[in-house]
Structures are given as structure tokens and as C-alpha cells.
Biopython code that builds the backbone (N, CA, C, O; Angstrom):
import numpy as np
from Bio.PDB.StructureBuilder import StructureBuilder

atoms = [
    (1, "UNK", "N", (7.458, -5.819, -10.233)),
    (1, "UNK", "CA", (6.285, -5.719, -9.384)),
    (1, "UNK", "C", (5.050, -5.508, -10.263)),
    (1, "UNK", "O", (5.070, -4.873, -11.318)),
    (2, "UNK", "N", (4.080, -6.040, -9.784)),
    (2, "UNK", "CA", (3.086, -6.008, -10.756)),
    (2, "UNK", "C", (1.930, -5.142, -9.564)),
    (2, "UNK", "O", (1.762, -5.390, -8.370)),
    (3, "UNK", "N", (1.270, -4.080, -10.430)),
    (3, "UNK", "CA", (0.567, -3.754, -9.740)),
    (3, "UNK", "C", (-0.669, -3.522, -9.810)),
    (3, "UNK", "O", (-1.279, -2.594, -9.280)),
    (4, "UNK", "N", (-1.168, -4.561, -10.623)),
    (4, "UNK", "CA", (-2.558, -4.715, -10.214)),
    (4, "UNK", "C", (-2.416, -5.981, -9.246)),
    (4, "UNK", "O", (-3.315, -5.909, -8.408)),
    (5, "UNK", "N", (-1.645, -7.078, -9.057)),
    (5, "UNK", "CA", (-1.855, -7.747, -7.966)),
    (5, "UNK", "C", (-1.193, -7.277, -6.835)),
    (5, "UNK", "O", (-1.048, -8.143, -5.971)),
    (6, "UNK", "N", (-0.721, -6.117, -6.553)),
    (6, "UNK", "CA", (-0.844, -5.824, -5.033)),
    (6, "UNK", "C", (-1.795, -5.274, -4.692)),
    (6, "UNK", "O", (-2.129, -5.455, -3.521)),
    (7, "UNK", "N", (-2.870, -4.124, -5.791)),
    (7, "UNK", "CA", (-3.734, -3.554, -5.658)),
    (7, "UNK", "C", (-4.715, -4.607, -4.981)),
    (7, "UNK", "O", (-5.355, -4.526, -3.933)),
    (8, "UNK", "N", (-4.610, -5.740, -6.039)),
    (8, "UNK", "CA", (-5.907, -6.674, -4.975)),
    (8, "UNK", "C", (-5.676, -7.016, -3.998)),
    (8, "UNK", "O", (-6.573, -6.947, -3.158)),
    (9, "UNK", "N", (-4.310, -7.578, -3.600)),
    (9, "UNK", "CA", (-4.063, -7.585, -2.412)),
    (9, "UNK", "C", (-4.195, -7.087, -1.556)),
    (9, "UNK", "O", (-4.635, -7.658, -0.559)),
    (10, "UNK", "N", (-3.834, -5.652, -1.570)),
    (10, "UNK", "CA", (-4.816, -4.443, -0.050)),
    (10, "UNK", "C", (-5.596, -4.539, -0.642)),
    (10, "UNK", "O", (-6.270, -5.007, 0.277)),
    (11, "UNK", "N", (-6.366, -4.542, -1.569)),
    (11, "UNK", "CA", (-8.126, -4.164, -1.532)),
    (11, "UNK", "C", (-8.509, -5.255, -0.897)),
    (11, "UNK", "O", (-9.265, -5.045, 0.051)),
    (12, "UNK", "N", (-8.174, -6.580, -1.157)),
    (12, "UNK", "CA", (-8.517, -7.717, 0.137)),
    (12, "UNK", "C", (-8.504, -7.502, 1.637)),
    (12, "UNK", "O", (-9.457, -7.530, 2.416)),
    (13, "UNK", "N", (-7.263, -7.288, 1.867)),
    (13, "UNK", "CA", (-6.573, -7.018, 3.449)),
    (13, "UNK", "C", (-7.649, -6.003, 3.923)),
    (13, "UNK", "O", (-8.548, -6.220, 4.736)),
    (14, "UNK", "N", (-7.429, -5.062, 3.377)),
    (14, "UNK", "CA", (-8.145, -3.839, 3.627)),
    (14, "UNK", "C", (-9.723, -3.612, 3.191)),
    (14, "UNK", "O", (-10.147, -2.470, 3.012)),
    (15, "UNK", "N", (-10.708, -4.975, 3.004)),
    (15, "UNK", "CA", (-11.903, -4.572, 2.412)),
    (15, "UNK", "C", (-12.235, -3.229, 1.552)),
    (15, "UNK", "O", (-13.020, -2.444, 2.084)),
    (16, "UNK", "N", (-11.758, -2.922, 0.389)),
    (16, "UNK", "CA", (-12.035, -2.302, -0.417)),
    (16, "UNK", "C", (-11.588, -2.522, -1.684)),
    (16, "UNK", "O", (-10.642, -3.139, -2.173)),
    (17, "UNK", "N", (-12.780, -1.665, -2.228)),
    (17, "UNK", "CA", (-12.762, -1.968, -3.616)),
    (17, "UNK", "C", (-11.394, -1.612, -4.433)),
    (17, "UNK", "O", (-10.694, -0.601, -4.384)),
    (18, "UNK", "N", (-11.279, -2.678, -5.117)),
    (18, "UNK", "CA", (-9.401, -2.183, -6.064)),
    (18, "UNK", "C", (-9.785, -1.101, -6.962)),
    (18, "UNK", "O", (-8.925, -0.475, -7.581)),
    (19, "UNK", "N", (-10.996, -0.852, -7.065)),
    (19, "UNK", "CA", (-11.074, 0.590, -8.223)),
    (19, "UNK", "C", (-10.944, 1.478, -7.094)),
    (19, "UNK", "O", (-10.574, 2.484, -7.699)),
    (20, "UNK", "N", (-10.982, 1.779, -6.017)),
    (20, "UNK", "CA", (-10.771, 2.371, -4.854)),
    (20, "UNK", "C", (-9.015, 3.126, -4.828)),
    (20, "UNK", "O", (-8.724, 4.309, -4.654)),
    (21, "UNK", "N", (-8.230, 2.126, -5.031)),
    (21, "UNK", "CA", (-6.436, 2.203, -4.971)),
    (21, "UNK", "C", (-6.483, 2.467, -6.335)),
    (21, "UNK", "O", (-6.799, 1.705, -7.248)),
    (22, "UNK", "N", (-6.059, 3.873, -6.383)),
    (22, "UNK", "CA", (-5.408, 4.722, -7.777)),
    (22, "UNK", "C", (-4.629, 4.863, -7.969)),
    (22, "UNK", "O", (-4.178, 3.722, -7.871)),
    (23, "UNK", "N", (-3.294, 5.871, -8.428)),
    (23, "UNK", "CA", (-2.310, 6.229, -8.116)),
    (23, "UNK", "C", (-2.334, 7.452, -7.645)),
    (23, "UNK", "O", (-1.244, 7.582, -7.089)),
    (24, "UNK", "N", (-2.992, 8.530, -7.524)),
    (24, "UNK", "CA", (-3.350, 10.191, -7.178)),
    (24, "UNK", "C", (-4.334, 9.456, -5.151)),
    (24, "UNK", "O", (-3.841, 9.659, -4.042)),
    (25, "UNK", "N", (-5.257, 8.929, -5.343)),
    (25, "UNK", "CA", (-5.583, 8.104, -4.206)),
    (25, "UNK", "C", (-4.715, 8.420, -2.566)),
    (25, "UNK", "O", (-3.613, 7.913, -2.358)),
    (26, "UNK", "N", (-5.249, 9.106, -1.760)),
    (26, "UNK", "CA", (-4.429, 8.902, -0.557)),
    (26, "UNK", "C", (-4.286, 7.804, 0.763)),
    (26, "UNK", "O", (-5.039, 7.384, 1.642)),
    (27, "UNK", "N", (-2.900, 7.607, 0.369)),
    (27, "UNK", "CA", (-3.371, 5.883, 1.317)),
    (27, "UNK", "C", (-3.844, 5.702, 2.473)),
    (27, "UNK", "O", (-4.499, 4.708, 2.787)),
    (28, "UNK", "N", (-3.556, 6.670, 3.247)),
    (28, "UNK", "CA", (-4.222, 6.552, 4.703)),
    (28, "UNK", "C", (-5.697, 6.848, 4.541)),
    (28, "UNK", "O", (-6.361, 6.302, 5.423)),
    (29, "UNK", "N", (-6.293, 7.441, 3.812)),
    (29, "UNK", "CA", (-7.869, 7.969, 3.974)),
    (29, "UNK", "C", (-8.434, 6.450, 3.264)),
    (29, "UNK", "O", (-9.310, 5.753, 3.776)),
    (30, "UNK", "N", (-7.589, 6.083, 1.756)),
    (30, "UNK", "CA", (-8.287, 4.983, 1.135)),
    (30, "UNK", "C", (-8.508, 3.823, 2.197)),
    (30, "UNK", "O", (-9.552, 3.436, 2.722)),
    (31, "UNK", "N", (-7.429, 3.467, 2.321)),
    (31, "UNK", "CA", (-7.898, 2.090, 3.439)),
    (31, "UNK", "C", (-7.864, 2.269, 5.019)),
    (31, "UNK", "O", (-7.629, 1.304, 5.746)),
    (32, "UNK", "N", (-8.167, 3.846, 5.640)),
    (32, "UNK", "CA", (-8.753, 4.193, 7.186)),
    (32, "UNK", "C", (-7.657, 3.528, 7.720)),
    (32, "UNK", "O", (-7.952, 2.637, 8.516)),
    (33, "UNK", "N", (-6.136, 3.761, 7.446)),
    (33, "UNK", "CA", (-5.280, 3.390, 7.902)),
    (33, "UNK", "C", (-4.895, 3.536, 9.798)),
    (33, "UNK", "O", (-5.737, 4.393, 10.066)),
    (34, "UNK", "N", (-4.678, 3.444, 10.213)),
    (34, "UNK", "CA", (-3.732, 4.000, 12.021)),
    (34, "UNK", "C", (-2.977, 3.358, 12.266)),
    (34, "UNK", "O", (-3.170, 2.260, 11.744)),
    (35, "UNK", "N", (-1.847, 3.417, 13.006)),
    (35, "UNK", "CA", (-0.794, 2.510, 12.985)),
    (35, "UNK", "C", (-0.477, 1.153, 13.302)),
    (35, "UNK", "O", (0.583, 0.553, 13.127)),
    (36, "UNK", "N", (-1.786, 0.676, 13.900)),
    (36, "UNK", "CA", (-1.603, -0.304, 13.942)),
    (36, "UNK", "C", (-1.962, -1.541, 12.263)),
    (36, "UNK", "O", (-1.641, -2.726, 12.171)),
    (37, "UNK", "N", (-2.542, -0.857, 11.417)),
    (37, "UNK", "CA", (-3.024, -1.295, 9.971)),
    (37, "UNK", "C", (-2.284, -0.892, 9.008)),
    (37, "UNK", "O", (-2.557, -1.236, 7.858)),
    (38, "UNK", "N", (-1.193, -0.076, 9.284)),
    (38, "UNK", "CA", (-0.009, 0.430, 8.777)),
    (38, "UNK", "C", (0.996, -1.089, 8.844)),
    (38, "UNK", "O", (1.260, -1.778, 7.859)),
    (39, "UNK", "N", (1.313, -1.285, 9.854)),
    (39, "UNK", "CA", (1.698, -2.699, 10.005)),
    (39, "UNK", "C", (1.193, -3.741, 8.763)),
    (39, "UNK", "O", (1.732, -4.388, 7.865)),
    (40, "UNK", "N", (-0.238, -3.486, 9.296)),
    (40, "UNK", "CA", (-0.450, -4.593, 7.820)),
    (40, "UNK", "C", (-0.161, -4.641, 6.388)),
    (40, "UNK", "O", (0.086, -5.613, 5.674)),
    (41, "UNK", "N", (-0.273, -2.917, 6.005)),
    (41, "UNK", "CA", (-0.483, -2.737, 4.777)),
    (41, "UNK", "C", (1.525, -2.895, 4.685)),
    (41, "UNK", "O", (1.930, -3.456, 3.667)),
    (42, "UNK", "N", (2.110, -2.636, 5.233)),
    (42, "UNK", "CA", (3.319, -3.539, 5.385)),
    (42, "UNK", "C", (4.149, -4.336, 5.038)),
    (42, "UNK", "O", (5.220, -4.367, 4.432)),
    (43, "UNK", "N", (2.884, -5.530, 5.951)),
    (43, "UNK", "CA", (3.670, -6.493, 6.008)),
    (43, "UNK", "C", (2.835, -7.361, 4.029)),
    (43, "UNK", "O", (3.273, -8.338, 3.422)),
    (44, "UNK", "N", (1.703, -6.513, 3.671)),
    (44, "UNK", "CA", (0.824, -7.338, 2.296)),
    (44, "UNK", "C", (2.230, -6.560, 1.223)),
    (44, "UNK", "O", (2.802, -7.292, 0.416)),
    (45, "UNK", "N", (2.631, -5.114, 1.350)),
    (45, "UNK", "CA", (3.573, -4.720, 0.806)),
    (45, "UNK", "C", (5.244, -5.946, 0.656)),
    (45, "UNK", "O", (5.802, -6.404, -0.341)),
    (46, "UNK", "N", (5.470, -6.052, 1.765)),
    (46, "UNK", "CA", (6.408, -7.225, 1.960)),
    (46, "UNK", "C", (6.354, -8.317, 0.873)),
    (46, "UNK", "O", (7.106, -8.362, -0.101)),
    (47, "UNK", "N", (5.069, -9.458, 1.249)),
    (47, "UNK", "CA", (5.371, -10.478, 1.200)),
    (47, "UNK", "C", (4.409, -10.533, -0.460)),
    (47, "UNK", "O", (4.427, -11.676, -0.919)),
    (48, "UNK", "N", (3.604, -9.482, -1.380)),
    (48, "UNK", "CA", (3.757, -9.571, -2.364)),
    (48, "UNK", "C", (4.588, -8.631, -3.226)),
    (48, "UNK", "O", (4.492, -8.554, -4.451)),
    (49, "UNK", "N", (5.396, -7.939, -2.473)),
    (49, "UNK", "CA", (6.500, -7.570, -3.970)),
    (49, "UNK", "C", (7.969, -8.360, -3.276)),
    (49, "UNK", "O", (8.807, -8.730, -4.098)),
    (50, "UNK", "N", (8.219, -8.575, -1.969)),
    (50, "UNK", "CA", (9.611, -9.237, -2.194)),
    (50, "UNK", "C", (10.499, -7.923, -0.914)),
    (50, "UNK", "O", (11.339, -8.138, -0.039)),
    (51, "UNK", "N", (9.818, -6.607, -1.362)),
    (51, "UNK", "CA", (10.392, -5.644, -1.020)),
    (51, "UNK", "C", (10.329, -5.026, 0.742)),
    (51, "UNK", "O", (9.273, -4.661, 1.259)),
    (52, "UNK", "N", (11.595, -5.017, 1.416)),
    (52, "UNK", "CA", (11.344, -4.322, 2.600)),
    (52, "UNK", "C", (10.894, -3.117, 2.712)),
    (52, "UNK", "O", (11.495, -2.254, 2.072)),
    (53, "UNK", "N", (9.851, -2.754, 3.452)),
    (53, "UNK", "CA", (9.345, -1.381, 3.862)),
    (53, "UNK", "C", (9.246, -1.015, 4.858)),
    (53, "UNK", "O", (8.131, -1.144, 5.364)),
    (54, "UNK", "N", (10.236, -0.426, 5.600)),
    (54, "UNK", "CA", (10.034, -0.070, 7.059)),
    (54, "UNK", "C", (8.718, 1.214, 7.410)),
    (54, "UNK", "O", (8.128, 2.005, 6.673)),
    (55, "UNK", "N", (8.675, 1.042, 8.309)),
    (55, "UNK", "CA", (7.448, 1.754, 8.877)),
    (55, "UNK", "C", (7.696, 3.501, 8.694)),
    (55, "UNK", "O", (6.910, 4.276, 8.149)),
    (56, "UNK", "N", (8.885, 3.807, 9.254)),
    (56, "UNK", "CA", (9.491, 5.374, 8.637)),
    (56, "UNK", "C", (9.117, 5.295, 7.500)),
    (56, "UNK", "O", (8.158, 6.050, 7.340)),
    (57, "UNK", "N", (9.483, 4.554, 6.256)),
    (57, "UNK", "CA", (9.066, 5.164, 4.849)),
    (57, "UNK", "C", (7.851, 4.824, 4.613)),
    (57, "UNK", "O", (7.366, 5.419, 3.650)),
    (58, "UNK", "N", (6.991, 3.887, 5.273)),
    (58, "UNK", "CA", (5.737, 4.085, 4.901)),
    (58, "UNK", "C", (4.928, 5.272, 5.004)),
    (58, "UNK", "O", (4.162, 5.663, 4.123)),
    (59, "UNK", "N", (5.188, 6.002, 6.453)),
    (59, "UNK", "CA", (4.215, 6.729, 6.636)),
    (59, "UNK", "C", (4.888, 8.312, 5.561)),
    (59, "UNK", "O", (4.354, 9.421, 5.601)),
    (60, "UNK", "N", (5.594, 8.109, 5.073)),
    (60, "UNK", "CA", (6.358, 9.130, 4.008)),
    (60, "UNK", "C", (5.502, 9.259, 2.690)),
    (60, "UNK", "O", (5.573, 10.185, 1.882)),
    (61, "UNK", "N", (4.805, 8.323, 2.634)),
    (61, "UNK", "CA", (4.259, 7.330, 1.234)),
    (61, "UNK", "C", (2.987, 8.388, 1.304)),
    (61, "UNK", "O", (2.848, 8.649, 2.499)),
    (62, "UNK", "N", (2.195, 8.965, 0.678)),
    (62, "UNK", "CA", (1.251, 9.518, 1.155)),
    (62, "UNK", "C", (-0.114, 9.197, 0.135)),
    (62, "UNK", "O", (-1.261, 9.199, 0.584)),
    (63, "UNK", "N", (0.247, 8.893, -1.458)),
    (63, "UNK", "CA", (-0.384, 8.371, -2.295)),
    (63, "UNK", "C", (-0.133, 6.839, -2.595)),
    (63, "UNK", "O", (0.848, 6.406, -1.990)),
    (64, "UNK", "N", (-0.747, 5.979, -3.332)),
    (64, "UNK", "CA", (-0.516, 4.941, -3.991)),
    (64, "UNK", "C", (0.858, 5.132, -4.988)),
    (64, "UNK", "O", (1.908, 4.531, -4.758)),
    (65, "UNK", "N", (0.680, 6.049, -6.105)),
    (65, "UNK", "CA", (1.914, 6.227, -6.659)),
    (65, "UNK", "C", (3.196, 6.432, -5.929)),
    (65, "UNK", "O", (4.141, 5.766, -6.352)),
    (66, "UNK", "N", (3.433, 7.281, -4.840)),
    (66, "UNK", "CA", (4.268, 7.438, -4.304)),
    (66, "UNK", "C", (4.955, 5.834, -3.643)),
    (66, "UNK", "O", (6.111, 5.412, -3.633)),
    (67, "UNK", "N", (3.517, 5.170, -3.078)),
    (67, "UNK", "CA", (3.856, 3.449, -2.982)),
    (67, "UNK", "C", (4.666, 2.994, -4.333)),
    (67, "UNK", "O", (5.717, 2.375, -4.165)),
    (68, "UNK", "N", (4.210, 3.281, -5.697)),
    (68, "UNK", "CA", (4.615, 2.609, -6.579)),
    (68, "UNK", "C", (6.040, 3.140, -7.108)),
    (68, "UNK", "O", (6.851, 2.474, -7.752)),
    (69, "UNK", "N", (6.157, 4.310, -6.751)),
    (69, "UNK", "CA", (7.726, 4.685, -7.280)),
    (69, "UNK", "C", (8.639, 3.615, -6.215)),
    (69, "UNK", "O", (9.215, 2.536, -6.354)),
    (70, "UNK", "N", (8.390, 4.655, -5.012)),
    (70, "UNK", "CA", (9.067, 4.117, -3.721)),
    (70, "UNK", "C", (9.513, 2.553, -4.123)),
    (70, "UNK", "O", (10.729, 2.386, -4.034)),
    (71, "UNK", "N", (8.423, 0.869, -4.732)),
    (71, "UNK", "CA", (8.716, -0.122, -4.819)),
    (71, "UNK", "C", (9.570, 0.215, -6.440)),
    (71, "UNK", "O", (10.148, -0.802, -6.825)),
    (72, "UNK", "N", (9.700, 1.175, -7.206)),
    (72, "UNK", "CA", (9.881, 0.801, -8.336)),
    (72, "UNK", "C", (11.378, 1.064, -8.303)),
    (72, "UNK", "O", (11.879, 1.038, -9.427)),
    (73, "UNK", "N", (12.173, 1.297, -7.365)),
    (73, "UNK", "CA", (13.619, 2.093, -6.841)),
    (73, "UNK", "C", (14.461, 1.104, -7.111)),
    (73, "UNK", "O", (15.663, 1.238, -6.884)),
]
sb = StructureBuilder()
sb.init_structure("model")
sb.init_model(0)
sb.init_chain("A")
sb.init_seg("    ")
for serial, (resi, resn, name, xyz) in enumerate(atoms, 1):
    if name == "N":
        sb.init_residue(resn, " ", resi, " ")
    sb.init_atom(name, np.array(xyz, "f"), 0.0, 1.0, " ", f" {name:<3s}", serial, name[0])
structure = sb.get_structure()
């Protein structure tokens, strides 16, 4: 997984800046997440690393790093 191109990827999806997505960064405040944009960040999780993420472990996820271990498993 490469992660500066998922970083751009939500910073796209999600209009914000990729210096924005850190790893310390909290994901719901960074991209004004609610559940229905949870879905999205998702389904951009999905279809650029390969990796399933159900919605239970997303909302578990609470930083970017925690995103990046979680895909690094």
C-alpha cells in the first residue's frame, strides 16, 4: 500500500488538503466525517488499497495511522 496515494485520494474525495492527512491527524474531525461519508472514505479505502474495510472497523480507526497499521495487517 502506498500511502501517499491514498492520502491524495481522500484529500480528493474529501476536499482537503493532503498536508491535512498525517498520521497523529484525527479522521473524523480531518475530513468532517458522519456516517454517511464514512461510507465513502470506505469505499476510496477499498478500491485504492485492494483491502476490505467494514464499517465496524472503520469507526475503531480513530487516527490516520491507526488507518495505516489497520491496512498494513
Amino acid at each position: 500500500m502506498n500511502k501517499e496515494e491514498l492520502n491524495i485520494a481522500i484529500a480528493e474525495e474529501f476536499e482537503v488538503e493532503v498536508s491535512d492527512i498525517t498520521p497523529d491527524a484525527p479522521i473524523k474531525e480531518t475530513l468532517d466525517l458522519d456516517s454517511l461519508s464514512l461510507l465513502d472514505l470506505i469505499s476510496v479505502v477499498e478500491r485504492e488499497t485492494g483491502i476490505k474495510l467494514t464499517g465496524t472497523e472503520a469507526v475503531k480507526l480513530h487516527t490516520f495511522q491507526a488507518l495505516y497499521d489497520y491496512l498494513d495487517q
